[in-house]
C-alpha positions in Angstrom: 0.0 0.0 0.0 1.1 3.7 -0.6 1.3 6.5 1.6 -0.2 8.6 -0.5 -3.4 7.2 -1.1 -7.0 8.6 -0.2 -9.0 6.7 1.7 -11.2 5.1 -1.1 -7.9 3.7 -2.3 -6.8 2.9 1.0 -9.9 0.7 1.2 -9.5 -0.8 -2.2 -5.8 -1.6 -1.6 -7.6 -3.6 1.6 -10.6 -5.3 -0.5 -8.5 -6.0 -3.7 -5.3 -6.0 -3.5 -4.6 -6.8 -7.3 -6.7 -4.4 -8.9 -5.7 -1.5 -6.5 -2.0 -2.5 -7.8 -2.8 -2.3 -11.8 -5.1 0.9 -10.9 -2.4 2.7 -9.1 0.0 2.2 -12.5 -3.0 3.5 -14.7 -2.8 6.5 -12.7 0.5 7.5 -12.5 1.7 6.2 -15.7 -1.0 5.3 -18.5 -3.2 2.0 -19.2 -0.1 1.1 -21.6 2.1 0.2 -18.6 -0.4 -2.5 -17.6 1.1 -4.8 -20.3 5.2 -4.2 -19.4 5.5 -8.0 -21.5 3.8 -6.0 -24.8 5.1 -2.8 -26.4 2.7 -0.3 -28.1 2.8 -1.0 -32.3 3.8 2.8 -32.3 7.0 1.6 -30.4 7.7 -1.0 -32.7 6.9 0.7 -36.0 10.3 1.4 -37.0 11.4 -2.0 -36.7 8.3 -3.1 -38.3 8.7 -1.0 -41.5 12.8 -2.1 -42.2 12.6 -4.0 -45.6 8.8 -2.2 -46.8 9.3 -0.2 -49.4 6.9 2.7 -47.3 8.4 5.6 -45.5 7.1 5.7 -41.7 5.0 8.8 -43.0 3.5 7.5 -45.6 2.7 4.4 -43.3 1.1 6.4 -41.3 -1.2 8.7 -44.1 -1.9 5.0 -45.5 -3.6 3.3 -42.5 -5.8 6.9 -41.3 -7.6 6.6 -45.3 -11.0 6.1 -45.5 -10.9 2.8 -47.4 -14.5 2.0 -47.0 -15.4 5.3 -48.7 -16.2 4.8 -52.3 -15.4 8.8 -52.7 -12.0 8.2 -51.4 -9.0 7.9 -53.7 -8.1 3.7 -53.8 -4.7 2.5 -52.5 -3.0 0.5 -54.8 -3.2 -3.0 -54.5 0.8 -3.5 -54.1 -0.1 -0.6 -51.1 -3.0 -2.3 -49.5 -0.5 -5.9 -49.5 2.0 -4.0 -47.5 -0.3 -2.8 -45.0 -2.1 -6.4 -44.7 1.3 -8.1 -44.5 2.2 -5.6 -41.9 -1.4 -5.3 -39.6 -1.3 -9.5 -39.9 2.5 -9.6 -38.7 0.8 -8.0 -35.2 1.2 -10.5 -32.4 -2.7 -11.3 -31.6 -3.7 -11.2 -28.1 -2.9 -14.2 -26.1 -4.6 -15.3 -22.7 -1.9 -12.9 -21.1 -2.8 -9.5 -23.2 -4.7 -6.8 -21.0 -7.5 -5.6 -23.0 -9.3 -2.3 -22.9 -13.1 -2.0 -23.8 -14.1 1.9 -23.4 -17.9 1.7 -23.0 -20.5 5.1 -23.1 -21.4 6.8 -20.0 -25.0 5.3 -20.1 -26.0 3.4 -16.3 -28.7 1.7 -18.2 -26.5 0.1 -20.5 -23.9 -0.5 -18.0 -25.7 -1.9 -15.7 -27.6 -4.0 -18.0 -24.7 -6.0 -19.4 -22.0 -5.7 -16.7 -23.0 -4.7 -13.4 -26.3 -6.9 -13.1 -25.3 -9.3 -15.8 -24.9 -12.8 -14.7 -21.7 -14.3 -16.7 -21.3 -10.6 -18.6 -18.8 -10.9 -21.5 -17.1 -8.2 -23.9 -17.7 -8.0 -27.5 -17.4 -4.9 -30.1 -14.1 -2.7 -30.5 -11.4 -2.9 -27.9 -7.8 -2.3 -27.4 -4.8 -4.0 -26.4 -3.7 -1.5 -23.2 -0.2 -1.3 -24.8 -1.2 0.6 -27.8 -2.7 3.1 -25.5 0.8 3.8 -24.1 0.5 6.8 -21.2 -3.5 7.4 -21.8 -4.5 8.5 -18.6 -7.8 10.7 -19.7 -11.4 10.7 -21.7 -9.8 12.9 -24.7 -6.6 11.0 -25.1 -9.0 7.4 -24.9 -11.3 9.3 -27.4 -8.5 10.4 -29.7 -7.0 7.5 -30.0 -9.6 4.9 -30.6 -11.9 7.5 -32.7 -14.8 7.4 -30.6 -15.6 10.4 -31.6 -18.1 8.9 -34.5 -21.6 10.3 -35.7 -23.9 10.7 -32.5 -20.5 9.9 -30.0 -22.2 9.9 -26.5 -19.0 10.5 -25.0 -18.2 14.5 -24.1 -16.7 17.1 -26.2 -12.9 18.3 -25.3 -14.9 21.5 -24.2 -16.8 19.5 -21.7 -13.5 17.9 -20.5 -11.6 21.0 -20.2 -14.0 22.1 -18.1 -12.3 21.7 -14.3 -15.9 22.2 -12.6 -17.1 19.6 -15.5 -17.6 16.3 -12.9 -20.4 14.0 -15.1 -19.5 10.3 -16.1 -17.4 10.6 -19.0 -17.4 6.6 -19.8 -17.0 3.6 -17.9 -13.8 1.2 -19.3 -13.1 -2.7 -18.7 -10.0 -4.3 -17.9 -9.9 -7.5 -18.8 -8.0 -10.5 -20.0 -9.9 -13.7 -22.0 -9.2 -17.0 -23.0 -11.4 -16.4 -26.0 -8.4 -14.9 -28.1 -9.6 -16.4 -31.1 -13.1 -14.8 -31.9 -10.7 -11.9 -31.5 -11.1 -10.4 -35.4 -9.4 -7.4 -37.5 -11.9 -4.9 -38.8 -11.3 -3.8 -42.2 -13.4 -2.9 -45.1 -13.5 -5.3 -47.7 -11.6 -2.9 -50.2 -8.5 -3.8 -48.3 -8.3 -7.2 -50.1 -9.5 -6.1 -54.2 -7.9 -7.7 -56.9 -5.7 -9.5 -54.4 -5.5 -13.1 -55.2 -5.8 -16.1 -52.5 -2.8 -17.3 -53.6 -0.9 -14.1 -53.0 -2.5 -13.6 -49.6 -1.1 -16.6 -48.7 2.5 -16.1 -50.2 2.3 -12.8 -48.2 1.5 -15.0 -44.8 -1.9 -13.0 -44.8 -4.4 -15.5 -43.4 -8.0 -13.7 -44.4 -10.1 -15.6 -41.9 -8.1 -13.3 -38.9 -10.0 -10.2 -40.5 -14.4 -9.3 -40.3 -15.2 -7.8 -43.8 -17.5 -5.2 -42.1 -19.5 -4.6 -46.0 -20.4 -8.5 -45.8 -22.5 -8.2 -42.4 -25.5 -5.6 -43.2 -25.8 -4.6 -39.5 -21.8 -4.1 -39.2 -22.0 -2.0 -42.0 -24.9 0.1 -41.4 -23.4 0.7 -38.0 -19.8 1.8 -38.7 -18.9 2.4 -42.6 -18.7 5.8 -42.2 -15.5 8.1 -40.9 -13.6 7.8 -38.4 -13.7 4.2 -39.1 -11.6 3.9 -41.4 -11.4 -0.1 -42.7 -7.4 -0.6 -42.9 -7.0 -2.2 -39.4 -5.8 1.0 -37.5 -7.4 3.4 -36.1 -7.7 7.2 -37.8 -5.5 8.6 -34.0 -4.7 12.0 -35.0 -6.1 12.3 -38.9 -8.3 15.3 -40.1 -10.7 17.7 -37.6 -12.5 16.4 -34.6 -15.1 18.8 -32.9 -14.8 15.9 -29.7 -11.5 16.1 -29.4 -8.7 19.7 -29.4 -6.4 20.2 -32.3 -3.3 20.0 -29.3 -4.9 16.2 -28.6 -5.1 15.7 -32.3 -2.1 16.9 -33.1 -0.1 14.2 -30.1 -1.5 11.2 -32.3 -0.4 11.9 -35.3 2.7 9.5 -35.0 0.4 6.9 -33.7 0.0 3.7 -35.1 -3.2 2.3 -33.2 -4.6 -1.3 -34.2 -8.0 -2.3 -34.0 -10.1 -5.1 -32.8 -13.4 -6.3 -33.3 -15.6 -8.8 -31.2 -18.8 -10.0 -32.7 -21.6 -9.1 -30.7 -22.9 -12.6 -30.9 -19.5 -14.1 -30.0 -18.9 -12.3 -26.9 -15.7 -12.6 -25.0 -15.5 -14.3 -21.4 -13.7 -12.5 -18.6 -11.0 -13.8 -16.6 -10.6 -13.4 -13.1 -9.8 -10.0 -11.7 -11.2 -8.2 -14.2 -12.6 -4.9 -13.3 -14.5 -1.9 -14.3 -13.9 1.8 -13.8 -15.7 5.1 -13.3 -14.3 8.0 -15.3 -15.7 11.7 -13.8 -14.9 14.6 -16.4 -11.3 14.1 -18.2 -9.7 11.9 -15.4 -11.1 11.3 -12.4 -11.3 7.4 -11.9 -12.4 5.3 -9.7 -12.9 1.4 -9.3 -16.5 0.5 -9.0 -16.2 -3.2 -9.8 -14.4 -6.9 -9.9 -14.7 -9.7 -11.8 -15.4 -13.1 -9.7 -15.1 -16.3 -11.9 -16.2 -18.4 -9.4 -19.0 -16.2 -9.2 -19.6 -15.3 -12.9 -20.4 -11.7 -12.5 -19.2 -8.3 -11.3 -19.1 -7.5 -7.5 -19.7 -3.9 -6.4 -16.8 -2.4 -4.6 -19.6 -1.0 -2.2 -20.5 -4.6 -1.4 
């Protein structure tokens, strides 16, 4: 236990001991130090792009484009390999990965599948808590995972820079699964045009690790439209955000942020010691629950 610590963490350094630990390092140094045996893509993109024949910047301008976007100029197919070579060459997440699912700042919702749930699981987009390296706020989560779509329920960077502001921002899981396999790339189906089978496999690309969001109608009503932007990454720090300040905007521009996708209907399980935390305004956090196996749901920290 720390000195320093107020007396909600003093209690939750008493009730669980492992999650006050791992909360304590999210605080003082970013989710990304939650996985010290995994380092962030953005750490290893230099490395990663020895041998491509694509510049780090150009990289980076490849994997923020629209793909899905018929409007939108088309990579070339030679580009596009490249950049499914690369996003397949990603270690998956093992049984060991922490995993980060940001969820809205609705109770109903949260209650409803989490809180109240009996066996809750995780499916949608989440993160590996590497690749969000120091995150320690709403806008930073935001900016980097591009939750800042049509109808976001999550606040505007004027909300957050608001000191008195002090509403729910979002809630976010911490978990780890054994399910790593339903554990899918989402990309638009654009990415793989007039690329062969055979040369996927030459290139090591193995297309059943990726969801083709066009061939699911629900998938694609829901998210073909920007900032999604169908290559496998994330759009961190590409074009004008009203959620999210140009100084934000402008820190993720030499981010390299993969995605991952859960079918809804193929829901994750949780490991033990999962948890879930309150965010208040930009960074005020708090842990509100813990994930019992042998009890297949969330207990309260209140209970």
């Amino acid at each position: 236990m720390h000195n320093d610590c107020t007396p909600e963490e003093t209690k939750l350094w008493g009730k669980w001991p492992d999650v006050a630990e791992k909360f304590k390092i999210i605080e003082k140094e970013g989710f990304g130090k939650l996985d010290e045996g995994r380092k962030s893509f953005t750490q290893e993109l230099d490395n990663v792009l020895i041998g491509n024949s694509l510049s780090k910047e150009e990289f980076l301008e490849y994997i923020k484009r629209f793909v899905h976007d018929e409007k939108e100029q088309k990579l070339p197919s030679e580009v596009r390999k490249i950049l499914l070579k690369i996003r397949s060459s990603i270690p998956k997440p093992d049984e060991d990965t922490v995993l980060i699912r940001v969820l809205s700042p609705d109770d109903v919702m949260l209650n409803k599948y989490y809180i109240n749930a009996e066996n809750p699981s995780v499916s949608g987009f989440i993160a590996c808590a590497a690749d969000l390296e120091d995150t320690k706020t709403c806008e930073e989560l935001v900016a980097r995972l591009r939750l800042d779509y049509k109808d976001s329920p999550f606040p505007d960077h004027n909300k957050l820079s608001d000191i008195k502001y002090n509403e729910i921002s979002c809630y976010i899981v911490v978990f780890k699964t054994k399910d790593v396999d339903k554990i899918k790339i989402p990309v638009s189906k654009n990415m793989f045009e007039d690329i062969s089978d055979e040369e996927l496999a030459n290139l090591g690309i193995r297309k059943e690790h990726f969801i083709l969001f066009e061939e699911d109608e629900e998938l694609a009503e829901k998210y073909l439209s920007e900032p999604f932007t169908g290559t496998g990454f994330t759009a961190a720090g590409a074009g004008y955000s009203e959620h999210i300040s140009n100084d934000v905007m402008n820190q993720m521009k030499d981010k390299a942020i993969p995605e991952y996708f859960v079918q809804f209907e193929n829901p994750l399980s949780l490991k033990d010691g999962a948890f879930l935390i309150e965010m208040r305004g930009n960074k005020n956090m708090k842990v509100i629950a813990r994930y019992s196996e042998a009890e297949k749901r969330f207990i309260r920290f209140e209970e």
